[in-house]
N, C-alpha and C positions, 0 to 999 in steps of 0.2 A: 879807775880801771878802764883801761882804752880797750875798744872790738879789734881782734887783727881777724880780716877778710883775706879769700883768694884772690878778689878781685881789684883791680888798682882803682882808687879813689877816681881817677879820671873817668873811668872806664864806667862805673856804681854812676857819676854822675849824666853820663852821656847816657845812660840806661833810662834817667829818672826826668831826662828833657824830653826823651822820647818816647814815653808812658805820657808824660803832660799833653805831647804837642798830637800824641794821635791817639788821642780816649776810646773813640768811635772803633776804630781800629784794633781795640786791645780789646774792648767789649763783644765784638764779634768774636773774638780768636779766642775767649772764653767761654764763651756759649759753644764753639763749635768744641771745645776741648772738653767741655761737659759733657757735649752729647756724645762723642765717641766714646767718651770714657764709661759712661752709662751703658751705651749699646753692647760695649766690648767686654765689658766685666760685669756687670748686674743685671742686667737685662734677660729675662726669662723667655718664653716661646713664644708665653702671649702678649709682651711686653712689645717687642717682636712685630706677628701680625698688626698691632695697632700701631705701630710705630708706622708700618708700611704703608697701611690704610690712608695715614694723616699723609706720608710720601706723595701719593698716589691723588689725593687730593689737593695739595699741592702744585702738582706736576699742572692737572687742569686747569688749576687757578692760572696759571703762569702761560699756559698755551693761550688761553683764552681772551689775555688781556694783552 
């Protein structure tokens, strides 16, 4: 039983060099894709305010140094 994809074999494999060759890079763009996705659709009021609060202390860390 062979898979038929949308995608051309070439194209699945250029995808799969380029998840290898920049991990780092994929691993951020999933945390960030988490967090939106968290904020935008589940995330409550209070959920929210503490989200801002850790922003916020953040933001200090990041001026500061």
């Amino acid at each position: 039983m062979t898979e038929e994809f949308k995608t051309p074999a070439s194209q699945r494999e250029a995808n799969k060099r380029y998840r290898e060759k920049n991990k780092e890079a994929m691993k951020w763009q999933s945390y960030r894709r988490g967090a939106k996705n968290y904020i935008m659709n589940r995330a409550t009021q209070a959920d929210l305010d503490e989200i801002k609060t850790w922003i916020a202390e953040k933001e200090k860390e990041l001026n500061i140094n």
